[in-house]
C-alpha positions in Angstrom: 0.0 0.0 0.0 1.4 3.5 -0.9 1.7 6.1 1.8 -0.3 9.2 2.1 2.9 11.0 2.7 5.6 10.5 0.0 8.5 10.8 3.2 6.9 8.0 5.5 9.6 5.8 7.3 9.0 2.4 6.5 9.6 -0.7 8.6 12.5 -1.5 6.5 14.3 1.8 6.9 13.8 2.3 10.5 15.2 -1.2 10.9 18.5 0.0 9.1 18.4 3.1 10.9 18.3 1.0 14.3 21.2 -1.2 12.8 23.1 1.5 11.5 22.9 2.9 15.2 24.1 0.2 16.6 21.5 -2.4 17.6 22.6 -6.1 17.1 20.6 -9.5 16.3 20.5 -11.1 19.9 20.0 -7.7 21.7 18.0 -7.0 24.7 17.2 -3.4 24.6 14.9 -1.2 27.1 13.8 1.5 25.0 12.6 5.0 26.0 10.3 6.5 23.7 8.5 9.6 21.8 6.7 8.1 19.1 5.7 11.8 17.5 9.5 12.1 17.2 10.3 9.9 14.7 8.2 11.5 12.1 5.6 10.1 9.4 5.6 6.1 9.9 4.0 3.7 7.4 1.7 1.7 9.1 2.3 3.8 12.7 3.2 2.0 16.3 2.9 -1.2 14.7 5.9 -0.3 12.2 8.0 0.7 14.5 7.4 -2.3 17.1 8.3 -4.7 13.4 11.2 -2.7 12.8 12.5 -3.4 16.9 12.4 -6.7 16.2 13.1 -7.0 12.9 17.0 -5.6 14.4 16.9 -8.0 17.5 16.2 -11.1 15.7 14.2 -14.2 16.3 16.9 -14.4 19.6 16.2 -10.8 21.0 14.2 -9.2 23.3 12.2 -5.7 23.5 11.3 -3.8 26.8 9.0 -0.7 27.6 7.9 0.8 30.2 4.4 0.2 30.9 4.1 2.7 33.7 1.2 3.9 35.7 1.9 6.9 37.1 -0.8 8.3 38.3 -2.8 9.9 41.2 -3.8 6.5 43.0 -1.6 4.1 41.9 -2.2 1.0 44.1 -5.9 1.6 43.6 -6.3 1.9 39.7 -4.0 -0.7 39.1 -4.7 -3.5 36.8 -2.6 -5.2 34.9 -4.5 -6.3 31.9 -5.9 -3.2 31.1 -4.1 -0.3 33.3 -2.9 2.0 30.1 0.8 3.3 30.5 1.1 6.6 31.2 4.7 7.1 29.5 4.2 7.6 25.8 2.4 5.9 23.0 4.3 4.0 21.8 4.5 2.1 25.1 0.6 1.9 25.7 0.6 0.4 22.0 3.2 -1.8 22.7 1.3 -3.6 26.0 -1.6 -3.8 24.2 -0.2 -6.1 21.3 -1.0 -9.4 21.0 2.2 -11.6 22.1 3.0 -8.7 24.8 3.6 -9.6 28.3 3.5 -7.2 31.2 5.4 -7.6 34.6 2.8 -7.0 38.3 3.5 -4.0 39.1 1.4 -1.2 40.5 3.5 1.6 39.5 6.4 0.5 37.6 5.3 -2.5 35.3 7.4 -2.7 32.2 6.2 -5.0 29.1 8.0 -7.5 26.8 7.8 -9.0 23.5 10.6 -11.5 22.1 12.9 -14.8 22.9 12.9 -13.9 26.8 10.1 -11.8 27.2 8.7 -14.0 29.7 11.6 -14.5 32.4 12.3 -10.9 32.1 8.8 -10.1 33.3 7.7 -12.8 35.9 8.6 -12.5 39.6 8.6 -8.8 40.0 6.2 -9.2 42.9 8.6 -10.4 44.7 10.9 -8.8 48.1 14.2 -9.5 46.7 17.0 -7.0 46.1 16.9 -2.9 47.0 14.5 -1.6 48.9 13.1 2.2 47.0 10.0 4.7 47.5 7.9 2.8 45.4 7.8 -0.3 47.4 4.4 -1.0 48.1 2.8 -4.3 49.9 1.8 -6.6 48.4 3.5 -5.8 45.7 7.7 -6.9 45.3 10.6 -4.7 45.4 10.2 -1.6 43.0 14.3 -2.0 42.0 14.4 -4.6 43.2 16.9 -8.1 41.7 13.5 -9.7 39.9 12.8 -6.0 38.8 12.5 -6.2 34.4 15.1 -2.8 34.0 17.8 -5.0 37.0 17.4 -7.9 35.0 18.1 -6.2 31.5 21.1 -4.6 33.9 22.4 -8.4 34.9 21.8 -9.4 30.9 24.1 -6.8 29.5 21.1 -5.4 27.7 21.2 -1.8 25.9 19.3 1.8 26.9 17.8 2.8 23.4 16.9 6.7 23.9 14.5 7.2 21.1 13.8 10.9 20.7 13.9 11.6 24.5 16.5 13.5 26.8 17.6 12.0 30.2 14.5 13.4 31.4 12.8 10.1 30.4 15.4 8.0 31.4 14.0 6.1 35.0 17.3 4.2 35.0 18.6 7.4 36.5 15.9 6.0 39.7 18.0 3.0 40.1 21.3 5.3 40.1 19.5 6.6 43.0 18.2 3.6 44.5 21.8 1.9 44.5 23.2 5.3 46.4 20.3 4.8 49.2 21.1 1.6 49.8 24.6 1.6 49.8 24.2 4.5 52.4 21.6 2.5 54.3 23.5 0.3 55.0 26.4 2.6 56.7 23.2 4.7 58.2 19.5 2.7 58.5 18.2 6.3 58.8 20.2 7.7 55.7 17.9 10.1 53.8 16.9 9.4 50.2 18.1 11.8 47.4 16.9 12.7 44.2 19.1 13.2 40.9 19.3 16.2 38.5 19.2 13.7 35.4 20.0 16.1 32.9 23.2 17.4 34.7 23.9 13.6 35.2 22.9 13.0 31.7 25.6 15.3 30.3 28.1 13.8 32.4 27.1 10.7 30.7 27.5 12.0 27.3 30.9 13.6 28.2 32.1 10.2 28.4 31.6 9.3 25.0 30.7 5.9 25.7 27.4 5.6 23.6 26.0 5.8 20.0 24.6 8.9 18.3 21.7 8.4 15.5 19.2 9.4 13.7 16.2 6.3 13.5 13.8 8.4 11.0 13.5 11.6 12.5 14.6 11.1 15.8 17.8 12.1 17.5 18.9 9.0 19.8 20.9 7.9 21.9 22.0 4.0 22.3 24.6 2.5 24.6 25.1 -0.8 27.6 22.6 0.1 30.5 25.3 -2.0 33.0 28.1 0.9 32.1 25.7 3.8 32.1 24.5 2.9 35.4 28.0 1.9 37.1 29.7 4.9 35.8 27.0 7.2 36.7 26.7 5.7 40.1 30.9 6.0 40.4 30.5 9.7 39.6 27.5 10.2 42.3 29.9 8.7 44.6 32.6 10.9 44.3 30.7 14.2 43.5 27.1 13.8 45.1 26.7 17.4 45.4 27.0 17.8 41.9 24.6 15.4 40.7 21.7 15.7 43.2 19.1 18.2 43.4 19.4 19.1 46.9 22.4 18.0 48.8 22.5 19.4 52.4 25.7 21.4 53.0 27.1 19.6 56.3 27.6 17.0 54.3 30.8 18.8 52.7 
C-alpha cells in the first residue's frame, strides 16, 4: 500500500536506521520513547514495534515501560488493562497481542521476544533494594527480579528514542543503589533525588554511547550495565554535583 505522505519511514528503513545505530541481532534493549518524534511512519506503532524486532532477531528481546503513574496508583492498578502513562508508543506496545506485562502497581514494564517471559515474571517479589515505590503486596520496586535490573544483569542496551535524560527512569535505580549503599552505613540515611539532565551530560561527556538518527529522531544508544556503574561512580565521588538538593554539612 502507498503512503499518504511520499517521506513516510518504512519498517525497512527504520530497521536500518536501528542497525546502523548500533542495535545487534540477539540484543536486549529497554527503549525509552516519543513516538511523534520519529516523524511520518507507514503503518504507525505497529511499524515501528516490526522494525525493533526486525533488528533484535528471532533471539532478542524488547522492553518498555508500561508505567502507571498516576494519582492513585495502588488503587487503579490492573494489569490487563491499566494503560501506560509514558508515551504511546508504550501503551501500543502492552496492548499487542504476544505482549507480556510484569505486576506492578507503579512501575510495570512489558516484553515481546525470545525472553520476554523471564524478564517479566517475579517482579512481585521482596528480593534486592528496597526504593520509595515499594508497596505491599507488591515486590521490590528496583528490586533483583525487577524487568530494568534484570536487563542490567543481561548486559542489555538503553535505546533513547527521541527523549532526553528526562525520560530516562534508570537514573531512579542510580539513585536507589546510592540509598542503599548509604543505608546500609546509616538505617536512617535520607533518600536523594538526581538532577538527570546534569547527570545525563556527564554521561554524554564520556563518549561511551552511540549517536543516530532512526527516522527523525535524535537517539541515543549505549550498555545500561556501564551507564548505570559509571554514573553511580561519579555520584559517589561528587554527590553534590549530581543531586538536586544535597544538604551542605555533608561537605
Amino acid at each position: 500500500m502507498m503512503s499518504d505522505h511520499p517521506n513516510s519511514h518504512t519498517r525497512k528503513s527504520l530497521t536500518t536506521d536501528l542497525e546502523a545505530l548500533g542495535v545487534e541481532k540477539s540484543d536486549i534493549i529497554f527503549i525509552h520513547s516519543s513516538f511523534k518524534s520519529l516523524g511520518p511512519v507507514e503503518g504507525g506503532a505497529a511499524t515501528v514495534v516490526a522494525a525493533l524486532e526486525d533488528a533484535v532477531g528471532r533471539e532478542g528481546t524488547v522492553l518498555m515501560p508500561s508505567f502507571n503513574l498516576v494519582e492513585n496508583r495502588t488503587g487503579t492498578w490492573d494489569i490487563e488493562n491499566a494503560p501506560s502513562t509514558v508515551g504511546w508508543l508504550t501503551e501500543f506496545f502492552r496492548q499487542m497481542e504476544g505482549s507480556i506485562r510484569s505486576d506492578h502497581y507503579s512501575h510495570s514494564v512489558a516484553a515481546r521476544g525470545h525472553r520476554a517471559g523471564w524478564f517479566i515474571k517475579n517482579h512481585l517479589r521482596n528480593e534486592g533494594m528496597q526504593s520509595p515505590w515499594d508497596t505491599e503486596p507488591w515486590g521490590k520496586t528496583y528490586g533483583s527480579n525487577s524487568p530494568m535490573l534484570r536487563a542490567y544483569d543481561e548486559d542489555g542496551k538503553l535505546l533513547m528514542l527521541g527523549v532526553d535524560y528526562h525520560s530516562s527512569t534508570y537514573m531512579h535505580v542510580v539513585e536507589v543503589s546510592y540509598w542503599n549503599a548509604s543505608l546500609k552505613e546509616d538505617p536512617e540515611a535520607d533518600y536523594y533525588w538526581i538532577n538527570r539532565l546534569v547527570l545525563g551530560e556527564y554521561w554524554d561527556s564520556v563518549g561511551r554511547l552511540k549517536l543516530g538518527k532512526v527516522g527523525d529522531s535524535v537517539c541515543r544508544l549505549f550498555p545500561i550495565r556501564d551507564f548505570m556503574d559509571t554514573l553511580l561512580e561519579a555520584v559517589r565521588r561528587k554527590p553534590e554535583r549530581f543531586f538536586k538538593y544535597w544538604p551542605k554539612e555533608k561537605g
